[in-house]
MARLUM-899660 format. One record per residue (C-alpha): z, y, x; residue number from 1. Coordinates in steps of 0.2 Angstrom, whole numbers, plus 5000, padded with zeros to 4 digits. Layout:
BEGIN
R    up  north  east    k
R     Z      Y     X  NUM
...
# end
This chain:
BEGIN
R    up  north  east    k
R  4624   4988  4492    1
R  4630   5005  4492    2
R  4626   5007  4513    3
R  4609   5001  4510    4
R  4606   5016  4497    5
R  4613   5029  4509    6
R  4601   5020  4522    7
R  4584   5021  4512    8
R  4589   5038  4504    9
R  4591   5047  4520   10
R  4581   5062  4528   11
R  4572   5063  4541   12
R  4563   5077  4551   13
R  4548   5081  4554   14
R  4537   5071  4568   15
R  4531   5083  4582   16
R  4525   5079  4599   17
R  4542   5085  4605   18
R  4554   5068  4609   19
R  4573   5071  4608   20
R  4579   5070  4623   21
R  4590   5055  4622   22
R  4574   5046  4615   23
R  4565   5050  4629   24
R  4577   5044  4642   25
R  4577   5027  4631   26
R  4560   5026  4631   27
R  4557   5034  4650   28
R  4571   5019  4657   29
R  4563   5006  4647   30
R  4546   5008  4654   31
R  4553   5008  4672   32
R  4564   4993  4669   33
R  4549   4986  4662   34
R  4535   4989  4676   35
R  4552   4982  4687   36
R  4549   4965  4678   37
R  4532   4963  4677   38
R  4529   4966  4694   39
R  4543   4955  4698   40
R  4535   4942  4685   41
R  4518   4945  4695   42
R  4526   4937  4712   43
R  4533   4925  4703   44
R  4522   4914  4695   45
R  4515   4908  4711   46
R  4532   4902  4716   47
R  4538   4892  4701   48
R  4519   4888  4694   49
R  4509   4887  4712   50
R  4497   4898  4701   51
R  4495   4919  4699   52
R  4494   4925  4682   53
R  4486   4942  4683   54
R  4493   4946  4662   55
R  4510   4954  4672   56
R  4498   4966  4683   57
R  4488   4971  4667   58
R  4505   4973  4658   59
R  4514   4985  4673   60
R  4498   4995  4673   61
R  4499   4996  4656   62
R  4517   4999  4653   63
R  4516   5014  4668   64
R  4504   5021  4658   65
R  4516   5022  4643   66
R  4526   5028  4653   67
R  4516   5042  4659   68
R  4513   5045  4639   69
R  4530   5050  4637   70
R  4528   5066  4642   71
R  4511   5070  4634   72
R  4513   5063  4616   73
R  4523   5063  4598   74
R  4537   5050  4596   75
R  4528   5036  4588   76
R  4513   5035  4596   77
R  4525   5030  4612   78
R  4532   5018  4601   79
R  4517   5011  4597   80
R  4513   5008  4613   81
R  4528   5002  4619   82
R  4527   4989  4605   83
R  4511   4981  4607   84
R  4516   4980  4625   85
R  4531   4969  4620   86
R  4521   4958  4605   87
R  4509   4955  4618   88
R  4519   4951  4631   89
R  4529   4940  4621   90
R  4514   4931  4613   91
R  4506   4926  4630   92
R  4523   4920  4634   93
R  4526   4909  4621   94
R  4508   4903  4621   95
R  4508   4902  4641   96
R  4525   4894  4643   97
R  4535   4889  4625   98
R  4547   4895  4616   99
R  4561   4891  4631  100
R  4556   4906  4641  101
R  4564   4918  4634  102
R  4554   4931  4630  103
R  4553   4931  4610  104
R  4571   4940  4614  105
R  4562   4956  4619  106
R  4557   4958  4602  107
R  4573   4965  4599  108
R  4570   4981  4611  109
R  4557   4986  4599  110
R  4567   4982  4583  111
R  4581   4997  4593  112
R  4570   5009  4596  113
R  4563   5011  4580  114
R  4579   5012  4572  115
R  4587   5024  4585  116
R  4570   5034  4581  117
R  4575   5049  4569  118
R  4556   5052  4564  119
R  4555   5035  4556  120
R  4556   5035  4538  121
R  4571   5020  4533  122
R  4557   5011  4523  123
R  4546   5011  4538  124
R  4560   5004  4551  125
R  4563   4990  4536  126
R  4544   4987  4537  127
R  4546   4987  4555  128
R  4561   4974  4554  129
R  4551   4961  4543  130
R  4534   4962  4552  131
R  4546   4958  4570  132
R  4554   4943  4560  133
R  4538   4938  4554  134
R  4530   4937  4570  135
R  4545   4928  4577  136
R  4545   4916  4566  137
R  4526   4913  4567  138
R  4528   4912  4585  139
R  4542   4899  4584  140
R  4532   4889  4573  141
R  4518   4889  4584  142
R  4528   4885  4599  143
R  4533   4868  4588  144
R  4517   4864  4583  145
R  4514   4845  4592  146
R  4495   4849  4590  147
R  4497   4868  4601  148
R  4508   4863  4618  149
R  4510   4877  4628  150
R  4500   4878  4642  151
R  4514   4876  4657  152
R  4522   4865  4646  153
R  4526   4852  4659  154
R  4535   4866  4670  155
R  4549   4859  4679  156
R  4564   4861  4677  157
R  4569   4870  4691  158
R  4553   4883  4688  159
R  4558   4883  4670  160
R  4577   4888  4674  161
R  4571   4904  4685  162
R  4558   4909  4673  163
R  4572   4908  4657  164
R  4583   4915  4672  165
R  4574   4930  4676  166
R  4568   4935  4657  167
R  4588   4934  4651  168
R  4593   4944  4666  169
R  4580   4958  4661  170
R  4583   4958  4645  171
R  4600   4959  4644  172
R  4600   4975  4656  173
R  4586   4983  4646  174
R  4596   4980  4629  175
R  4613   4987  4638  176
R  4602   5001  4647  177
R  4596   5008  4628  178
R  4615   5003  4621  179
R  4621   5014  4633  180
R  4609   5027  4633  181
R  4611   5029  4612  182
R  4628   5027  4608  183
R  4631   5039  4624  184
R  4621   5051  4613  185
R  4627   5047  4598  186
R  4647   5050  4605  187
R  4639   5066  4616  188
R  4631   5073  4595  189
R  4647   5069  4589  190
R  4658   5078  4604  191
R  4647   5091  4599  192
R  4648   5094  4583  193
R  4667   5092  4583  194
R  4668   5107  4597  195
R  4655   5116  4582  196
R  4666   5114  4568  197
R  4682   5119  4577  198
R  4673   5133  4583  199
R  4668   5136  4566  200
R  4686   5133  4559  201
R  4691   5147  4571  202
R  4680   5159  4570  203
R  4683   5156  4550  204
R  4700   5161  4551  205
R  4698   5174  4561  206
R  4696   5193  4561  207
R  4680   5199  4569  208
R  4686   5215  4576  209
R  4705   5213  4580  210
R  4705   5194  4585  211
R  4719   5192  4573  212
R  4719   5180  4562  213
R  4714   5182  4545  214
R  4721   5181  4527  215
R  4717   5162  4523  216
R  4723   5157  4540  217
R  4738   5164  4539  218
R  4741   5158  4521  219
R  4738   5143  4530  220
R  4751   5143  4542  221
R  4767   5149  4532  222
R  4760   5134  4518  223
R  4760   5122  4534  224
R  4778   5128  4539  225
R  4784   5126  4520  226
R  4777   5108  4522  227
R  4785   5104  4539  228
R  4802   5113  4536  229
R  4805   5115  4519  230
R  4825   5119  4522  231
R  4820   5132  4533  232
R  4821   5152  4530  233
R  4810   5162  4533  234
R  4802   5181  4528  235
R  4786   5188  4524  236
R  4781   5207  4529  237
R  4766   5215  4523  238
R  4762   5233  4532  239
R  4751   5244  4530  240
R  4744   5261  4538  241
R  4748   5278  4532  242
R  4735   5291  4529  243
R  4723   5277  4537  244
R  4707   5287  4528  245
R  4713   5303  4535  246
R  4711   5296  4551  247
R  4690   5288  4548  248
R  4688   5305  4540  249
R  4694   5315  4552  250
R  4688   5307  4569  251
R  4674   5294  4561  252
R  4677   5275  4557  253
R  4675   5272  4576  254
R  4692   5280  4578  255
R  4698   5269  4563  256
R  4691   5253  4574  257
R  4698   5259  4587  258
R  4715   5262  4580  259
R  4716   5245  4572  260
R  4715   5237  4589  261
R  4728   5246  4598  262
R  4738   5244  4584  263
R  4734   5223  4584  264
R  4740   5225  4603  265
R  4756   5234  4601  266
R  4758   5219  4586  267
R  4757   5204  4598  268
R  4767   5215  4613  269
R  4779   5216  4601  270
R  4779   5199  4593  271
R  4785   5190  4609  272
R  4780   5174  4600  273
R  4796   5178  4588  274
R  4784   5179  4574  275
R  4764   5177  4570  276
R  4755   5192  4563  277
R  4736   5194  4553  278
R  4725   5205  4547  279
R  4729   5205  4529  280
R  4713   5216  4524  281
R  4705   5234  4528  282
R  4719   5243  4536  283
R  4734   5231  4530  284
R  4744   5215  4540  285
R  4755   5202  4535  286
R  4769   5196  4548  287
R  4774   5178  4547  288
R  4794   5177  4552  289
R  4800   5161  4554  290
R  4819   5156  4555  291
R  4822   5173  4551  292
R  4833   5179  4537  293
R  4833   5197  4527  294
R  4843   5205  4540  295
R  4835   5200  4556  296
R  4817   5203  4551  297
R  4823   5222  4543  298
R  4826   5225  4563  299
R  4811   5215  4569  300
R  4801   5228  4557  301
R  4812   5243  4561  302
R  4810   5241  4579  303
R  4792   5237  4574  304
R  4790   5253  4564  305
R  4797   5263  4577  306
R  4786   5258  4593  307
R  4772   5260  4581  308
R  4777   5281  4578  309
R  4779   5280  4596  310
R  4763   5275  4599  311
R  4751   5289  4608  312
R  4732   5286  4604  313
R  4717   5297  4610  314
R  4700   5294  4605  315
R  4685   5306  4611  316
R  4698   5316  4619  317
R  4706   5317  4601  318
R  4727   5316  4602  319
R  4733   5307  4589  320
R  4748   5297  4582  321
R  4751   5284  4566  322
R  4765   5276  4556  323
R  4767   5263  4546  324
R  4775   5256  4529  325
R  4782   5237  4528  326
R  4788   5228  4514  327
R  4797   5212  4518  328
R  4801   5195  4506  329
R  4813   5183  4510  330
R  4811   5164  4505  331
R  4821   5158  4491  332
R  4816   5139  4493  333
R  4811   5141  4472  334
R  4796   5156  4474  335
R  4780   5151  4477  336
R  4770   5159  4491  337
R  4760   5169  4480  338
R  4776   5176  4471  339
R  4783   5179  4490  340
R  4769   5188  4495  341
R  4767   5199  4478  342
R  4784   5201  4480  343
R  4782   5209  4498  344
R  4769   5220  4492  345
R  4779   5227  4479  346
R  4791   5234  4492  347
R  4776   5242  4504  348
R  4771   5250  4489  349
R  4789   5256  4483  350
R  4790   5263  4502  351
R  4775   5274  4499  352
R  4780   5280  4487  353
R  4797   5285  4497  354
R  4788   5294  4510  355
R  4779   5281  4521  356
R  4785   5277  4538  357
R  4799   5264  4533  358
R  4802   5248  4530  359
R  4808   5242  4514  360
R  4820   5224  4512  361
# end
């Protein structure tokens, strides 16, 4: 029961004139497919009745005009039309040839397009739902009814066999053909919105200026490693930039910009994929070292520390150098991150206090 809550409970927009795309292909193929038929249904009375029936013609000309509607009107108006076209196409069918025709099956077109319409509130598309299954089942009592024979009812039975023929045919192709045409949507909205989120994911986790990533998704990643490999070392760093405001208050916060990306590139020159680096926040970054042990990343940082003193920058013709402080952490398998991280920043800090320009184990 609780579906058919979420069903009657849900949403919809607002009907304009605009169609959605995927609707308007349903409904643009149908009406084709449609004219197709009745045409075909037009030259072929005479052949298995000996008699022309000119309902077909007045339904293809009618039907193309639908079609032609498409293009001009609001989503339900088209479906309106594209209804009474069917109800009384299947009417004169049943009443022209019985209920062994066929026909009454087209019924369901209409029943998948209103509920693949997204301006149609759910209440409607239920009213929609018991008003076809009411005609049908009037329609099926009236093609029983002894006193009301159907006109051609003494078709024969090879003229009976291409009539139900034909009208199976077509409307198994115009069911597939709005299948198709739907759940292709449906699969191309989902595609979509999956390439959205991930994009949205990303751009989450990432740093707008350096392209690093950013706090959360590196917390993220070490969490994953702990997860995956929970016998493995590893260290945590956290750096930060000395005198970083001397540097925006010296050459302007476009120099400061402009330092944090060179710096983000010497970081992933560096890195070699030995470890992951982000940016931790304002001028600080937290380096990621997995496998390493206390000793190893105390060089990775050292050699680190070093090419970043090395490192000549020149902004607006302005000469300048920078150095940084690290503070490294090593896993002791019983430490939460948070205590590992804390534990990291502790050291940057005792390596300020030091004289900057060091790293700290």
């Amino acid at each position: 029961m609780g579906f058919f809550k979420d069903f009657l409970s849900q949403k919809v927009p607002r009907s304009g004139k605009e169609i959605p795309a995927y609707y308007r292909r349903a409904l643009s193929v149908s009406d084709g497919m449609l004219i197709v038929y009745f045409v075909l249904s037009f030259f072929l009375f005479p052949i298995i009745n000996q008699h022309w029936e000119w309902v077909p013609a007045v339904m293809a000309a009618g039907t193309a005009g639908g079609l032609w509607m498409v293009r001009k009107h609001g989503a339900r108006l088209n479906l309106v039309v594209y209804s009474i076209l069917c109800l009384v196409w299947v009417g004169w069918s049943v009443y022209t040839f019985g209920w062994g025709g066929g026909t009454q099956h087209f019924l369901t077109l209409i029943l998948v397009l209103v509920f693949f319409n997204v301006y149609e509130k759910p209440l409607y598309k239920v009213i929609w739902f018991l008003a076809l299954l009411g005609i049908r089942v009037l329609l099926f009592s009236l093609s029983r009814n002894q006193w009301n024979p159907a006109v051609y009812s003494e078709m024969g039975e090879t003229a009976s066999t291409i009539y139900q023929t034909t009208n199976t045919v077509f409307f198994f192709l115009l069911l597939a053909t709005l299948c198709v045409i739907f759940s292709t949507s449906v699969q191309d909205t989902e595609r979509q919105l999956r390439l959205r989120n991930q994009t949205l994911y990303k751009e989450a986790g990432t740093d707008p200026l350096t392209g690093l990533p950013n706090r959360r998704a590196m917390i993220e990643t070490i969490e994953k490693y702990q997860k995956s490999e929970p016998e493995s070392t590893f260290c945590v760093a956290i750096a930060d930039i000395d005198f970083f405001k001397k540097v925006n208050d010296t050459y302007g916060h476009n120099c400061g910009d402009y330092t944090l990306v060179k710096l983000t590139e010497l970081f992933a020159e560096h890195a070699g994929g030995k470890y992951s680096v982000c940016r931790w926040g304002g001028e600080e970054f937290c380096f990621f070292m997995p496998g390493m042990n206390l000793d190893e990343a105390k060089i990775a940082m050292n050699d680190l520390c070093f090419a970043v003193e090395r490192m000549k920058l020149s902004f607006e013709e302005n000469d300048f150098s920078i150095t940084i402080t690290i503070g490294v952490e090593e896993n002791d398998y019983s430490s939460p991150l948070e205590d590992l991280l804390a534990g990291a920043d502790e050291k940057l800090y005792m390596g300020k206090e030091q004289g900057r320009n060091r790293v700290v184990v």
